[in-house]
C-alpha positions as CSV (number, residue, x, y, z in Angstrom):
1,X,-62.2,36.6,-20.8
2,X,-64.3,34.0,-22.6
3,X,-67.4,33.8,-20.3
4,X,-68.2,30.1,-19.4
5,X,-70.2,28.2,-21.5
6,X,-74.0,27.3,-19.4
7,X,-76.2,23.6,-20.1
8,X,-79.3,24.2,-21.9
9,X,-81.5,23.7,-18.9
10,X,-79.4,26.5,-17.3
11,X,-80.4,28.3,-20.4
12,X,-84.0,28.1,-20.5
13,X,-83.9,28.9,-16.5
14,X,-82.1,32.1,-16.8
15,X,-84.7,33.2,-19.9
16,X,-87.6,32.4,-17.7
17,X,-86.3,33.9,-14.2
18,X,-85.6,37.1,-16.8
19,X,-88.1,37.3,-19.1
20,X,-91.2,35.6,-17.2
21,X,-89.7,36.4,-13.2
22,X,-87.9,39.8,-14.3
23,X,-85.2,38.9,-11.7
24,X,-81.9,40.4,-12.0
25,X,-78.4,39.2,-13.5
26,X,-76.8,38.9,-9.9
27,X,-80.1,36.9,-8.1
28,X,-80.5,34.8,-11.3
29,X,-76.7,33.9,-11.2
30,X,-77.1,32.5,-7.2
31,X,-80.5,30.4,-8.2
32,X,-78.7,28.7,-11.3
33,X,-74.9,28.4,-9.7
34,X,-73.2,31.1,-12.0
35,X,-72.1,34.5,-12.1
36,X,-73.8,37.6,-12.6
37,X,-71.6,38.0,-16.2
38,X,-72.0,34.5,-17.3
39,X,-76.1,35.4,-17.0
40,X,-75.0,38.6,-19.1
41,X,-73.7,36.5,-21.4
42,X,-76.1,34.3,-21.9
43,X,-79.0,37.0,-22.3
44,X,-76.6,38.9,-24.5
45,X,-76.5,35.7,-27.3
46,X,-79.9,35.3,-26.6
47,X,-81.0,39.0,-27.9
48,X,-78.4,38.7,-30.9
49,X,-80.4,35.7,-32.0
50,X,-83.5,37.1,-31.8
51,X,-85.1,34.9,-28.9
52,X,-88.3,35.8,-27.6
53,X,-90.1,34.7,-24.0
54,X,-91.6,31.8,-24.4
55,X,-89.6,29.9,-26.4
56,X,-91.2,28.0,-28.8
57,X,-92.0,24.5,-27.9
58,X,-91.0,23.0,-31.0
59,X,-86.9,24.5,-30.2
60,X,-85.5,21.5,-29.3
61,X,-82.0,21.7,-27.1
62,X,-79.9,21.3,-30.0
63,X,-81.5,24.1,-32.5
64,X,-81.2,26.2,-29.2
65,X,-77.5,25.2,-28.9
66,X,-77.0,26.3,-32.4
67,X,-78.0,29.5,-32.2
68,X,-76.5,30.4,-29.1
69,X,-73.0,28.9,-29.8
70,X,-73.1,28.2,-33.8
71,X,-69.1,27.7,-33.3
72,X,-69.6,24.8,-31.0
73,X,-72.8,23.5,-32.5
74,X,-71.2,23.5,-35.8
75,X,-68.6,21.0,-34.9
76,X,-71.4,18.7,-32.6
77,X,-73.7,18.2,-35.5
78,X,-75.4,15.1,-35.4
79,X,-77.5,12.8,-38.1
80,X,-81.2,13.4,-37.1
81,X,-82.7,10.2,-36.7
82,X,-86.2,9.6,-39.2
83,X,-88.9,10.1,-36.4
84,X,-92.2,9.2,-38.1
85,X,-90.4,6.1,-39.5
86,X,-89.5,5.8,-35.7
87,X,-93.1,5.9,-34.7
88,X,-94.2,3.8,-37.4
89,X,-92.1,0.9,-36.3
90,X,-92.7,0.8,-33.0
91,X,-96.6,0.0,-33.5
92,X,-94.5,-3.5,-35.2
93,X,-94.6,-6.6,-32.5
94,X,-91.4,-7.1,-30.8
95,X,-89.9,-3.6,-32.0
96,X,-88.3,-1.7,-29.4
97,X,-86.6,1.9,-29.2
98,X,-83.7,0.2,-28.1
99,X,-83.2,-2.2,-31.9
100,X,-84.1,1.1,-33.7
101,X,-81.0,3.1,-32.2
102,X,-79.2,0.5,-33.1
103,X,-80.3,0.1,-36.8
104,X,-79.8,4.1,-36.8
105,X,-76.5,4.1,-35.1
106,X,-75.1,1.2,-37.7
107,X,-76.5,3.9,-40.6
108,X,-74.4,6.6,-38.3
109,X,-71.6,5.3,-36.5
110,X,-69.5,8.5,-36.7
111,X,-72.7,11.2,-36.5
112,X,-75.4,9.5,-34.2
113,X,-77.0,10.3,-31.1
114,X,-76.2,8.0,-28.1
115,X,-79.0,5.9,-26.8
116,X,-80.2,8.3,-24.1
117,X,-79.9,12.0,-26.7
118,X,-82.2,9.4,-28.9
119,X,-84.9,8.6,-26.5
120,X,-84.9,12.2,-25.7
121,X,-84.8,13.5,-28.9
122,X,-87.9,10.9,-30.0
123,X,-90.1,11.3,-26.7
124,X,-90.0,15.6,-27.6
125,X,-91.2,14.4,-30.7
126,X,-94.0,12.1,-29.4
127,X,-95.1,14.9,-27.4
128,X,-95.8,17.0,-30.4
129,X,-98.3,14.3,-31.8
130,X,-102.1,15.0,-31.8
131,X,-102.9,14.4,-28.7
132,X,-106.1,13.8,-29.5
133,X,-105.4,10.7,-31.7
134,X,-106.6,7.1,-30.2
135,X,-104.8,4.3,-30.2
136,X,-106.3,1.4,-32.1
137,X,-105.5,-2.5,-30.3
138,X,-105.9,-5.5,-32.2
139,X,-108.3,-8.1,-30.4
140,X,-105.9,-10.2,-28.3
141,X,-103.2,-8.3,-28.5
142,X,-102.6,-6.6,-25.1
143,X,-103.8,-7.5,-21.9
144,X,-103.5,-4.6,-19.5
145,X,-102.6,-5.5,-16.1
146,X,-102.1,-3.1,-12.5
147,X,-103.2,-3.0,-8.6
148,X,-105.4,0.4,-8.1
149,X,-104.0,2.7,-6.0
150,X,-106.5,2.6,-2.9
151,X,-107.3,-1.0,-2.8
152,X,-110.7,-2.2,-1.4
153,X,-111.7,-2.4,2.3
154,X,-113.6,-5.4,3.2
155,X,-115.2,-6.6,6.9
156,X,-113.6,-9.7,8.5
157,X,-116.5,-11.9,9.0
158,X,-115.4,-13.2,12.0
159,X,-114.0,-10.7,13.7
160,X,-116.0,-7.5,12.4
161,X,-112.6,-5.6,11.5
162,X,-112.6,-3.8,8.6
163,X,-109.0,-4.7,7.1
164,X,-107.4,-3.7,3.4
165,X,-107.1,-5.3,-0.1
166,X,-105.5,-5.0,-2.9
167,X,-107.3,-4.6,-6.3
168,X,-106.0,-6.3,-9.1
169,X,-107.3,-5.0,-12.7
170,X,-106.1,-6.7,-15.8
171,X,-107.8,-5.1,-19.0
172,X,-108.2,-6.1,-22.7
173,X,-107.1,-3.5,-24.7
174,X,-109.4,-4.0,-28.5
175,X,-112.6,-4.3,-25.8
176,X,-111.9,-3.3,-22.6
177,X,-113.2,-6.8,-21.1
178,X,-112.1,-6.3,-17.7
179,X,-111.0,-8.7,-14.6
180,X,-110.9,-7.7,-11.0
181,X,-109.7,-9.6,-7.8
182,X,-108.9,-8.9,-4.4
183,X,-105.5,-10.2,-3.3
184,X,-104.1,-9.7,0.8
185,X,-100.9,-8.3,-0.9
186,X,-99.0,-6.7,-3.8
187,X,-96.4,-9.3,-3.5
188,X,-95.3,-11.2,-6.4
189,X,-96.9,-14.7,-5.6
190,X,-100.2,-12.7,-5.6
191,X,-99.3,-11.2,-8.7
192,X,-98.4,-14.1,-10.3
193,X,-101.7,-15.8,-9.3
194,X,-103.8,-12.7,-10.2
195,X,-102.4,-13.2,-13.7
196,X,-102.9,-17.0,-13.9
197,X,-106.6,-15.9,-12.7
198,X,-106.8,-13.2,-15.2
199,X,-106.1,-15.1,-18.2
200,X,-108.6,-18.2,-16.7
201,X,-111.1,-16.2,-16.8
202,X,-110.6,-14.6,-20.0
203,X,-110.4,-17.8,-21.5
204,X,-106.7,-17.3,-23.8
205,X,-103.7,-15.7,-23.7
206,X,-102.5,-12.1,-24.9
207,X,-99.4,-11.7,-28.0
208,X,-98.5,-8.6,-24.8
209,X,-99.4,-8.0,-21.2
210,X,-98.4,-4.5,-20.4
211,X,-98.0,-4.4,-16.1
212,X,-97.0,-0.5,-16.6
213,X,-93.9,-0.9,-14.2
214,X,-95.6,-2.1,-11.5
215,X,-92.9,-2.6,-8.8
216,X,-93.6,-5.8,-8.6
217,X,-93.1,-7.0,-11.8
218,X,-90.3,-4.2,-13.1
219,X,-86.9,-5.2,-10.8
220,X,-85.0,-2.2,-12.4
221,X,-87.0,0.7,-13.6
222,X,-86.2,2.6,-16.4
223,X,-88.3,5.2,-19.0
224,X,-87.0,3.2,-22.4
225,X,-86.1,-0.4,-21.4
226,X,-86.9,-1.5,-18.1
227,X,-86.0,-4.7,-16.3
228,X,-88.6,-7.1,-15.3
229,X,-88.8,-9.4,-12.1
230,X,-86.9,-12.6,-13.2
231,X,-90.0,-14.7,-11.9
232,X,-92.6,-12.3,-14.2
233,X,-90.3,-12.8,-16.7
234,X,-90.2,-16.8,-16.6
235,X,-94.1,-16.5,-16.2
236,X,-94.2,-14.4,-19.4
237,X,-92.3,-17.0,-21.3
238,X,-94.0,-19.6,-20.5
C-alpha cells in the first residue's frame, strides 16, 4: 500500500524528532498525527536521497519536495521568480511585492507561484542576505513613526498620583532626527495629532511614513500587504 504522502513541515519535524530528538517511528508518528509506517516512509526517502541532519538552510520546501517525491515534484514545477531583480525593485517608490507578482504572474500564467508561495519563496530569500548590510535612506524620505512599549509615568500635579502615558516616537530615517510626545492614549485621535505634531516640528513632510503596523493605524494586519485605518489612510493622502 502506497504510504500517505506527509507536508513539508511534517517533514522537517519527523527529521528533527529523529535525527536531533532520536525518538522512535511509533512516538514521532503520535506528535506529528501519522502512523508509525508513514514515519518509515518518510525516513526511508530521506536516506535514499542522501539527507543529512541539519538540513541545509538554503533547501527550500520545494528542492526538498523534489527529492523526496521527484514523481510529484516533476509534474508541480514552477517558473522561479528573478529574486535579486525582486529586491532591486522594491528599494523603487511606490513598488510593492504585491505589483511584482503580478508582472511575474503575467510572464507565467500557466507556471507561477500564487501570491502567498511568492512571498514565501522571496522572504526565504531575504533571509539569506548579509545580514550585516545597512540600509541607506534618502533625506526626506521616510519618517518612522511608533508608541514605545512601556510608555512614560508622570506625577499628577494636583493630585500627586503617578498615572501612565503613552510615548509617541516618530524618526527620520537619512538622520535619525527624532520627535517624542506624551499622549493619554494610543487611540487614533491621539495618533493622528502626534503625526500632525511630528511633522510641525520637523518642519516638512516625508515621500513615506512607515507606522510598523501599529494597531492603530493597520485595520487588517497582514505580513505582505496590510490594511490601514481608513482615517490614517485619508490623513496620509492628504
Amino acid at each position: 500500500m502506497a504510504q500517505k504522502r506527509l507536508s513539508m513541515r511534517k517533514i522537517r519535524e519527523i527529521l528533527r524528532l529523529r535525527y536531533a530528538q532520536k525518538l522512535s517511528h511509533r512516538k514521532i508518528g503520535r506528535a506529528v498525527g501519522a502512523s508509525a509506517g508513514t514515519v518509515g516512509d518518510c525516513l526511508g526517502r530521506a536516506k535514499a536521497a542522501g539527507l543529512t541532519w541539519p538540513l541545509d538552510e538554503s533547501l527550500d520546501d520545494g528542492r526538498l519536495e523534489a527529492m523526496l517525491y521527484p514523481a510529484v515534484a516533476q509534474s508541480r514545477v514552477r517558473a522561479a521568480p528573478d529574486y535579486a531583480y525582486i529586491y532591486r525593485e522594491l528599494r523603487r517608490k511606490h513598488v510593492t511585492l504585491m505589483l511584482l507578482w503580478q508582472e511575474y504572474k503575467a510572464a507565467h500564467p500557466g507556471d507561477g507561484y500564487q501570491y502567498t508561495q511568492f512571498c514565501e519563496h522571496y522572504r526565504r530569500y531575504e533571509k539569506r542576505l548579509d545580514v550585516t548590510m545597512r540600509q541607506t535612506h534618502r533625506a526626506g524620505e521616510k519618517l518612522f513613526v511608533d508608541y514605545s512599549g512601556d510608555g512614560i509615568e508622570y506625577i499628577d500635579r494636583e493630585t500627586g498620583e503617578v498615572r501612565r502615558a503613552e510615548l509617541f516616537l516618530a524618526v527620520l530615517g537619512a538622520s535619525n532626527y527624532t520627535y517624542a510626545a506624551a499622549t493619554a492614549t494610543q487611540q487614533l485621535g491621539d495618533w493622528i495629532g502626534a503625526h500632525s505634531r511630528a511633522l510641525e516640528f520637523f518642519g516638512g513632510v516625508p515621500e513615506v511614513i512607515v507606522p510598523d503596523n501599529a494597531k492603530t493605524a493597520v485595520q487588517k494586519t497582514c505580513h505582505y500587504e496590510p490594511e490601514l485605518n481608513p482615517t490614517y489612510r485619508e490623513f496620509a493622502e492628504h
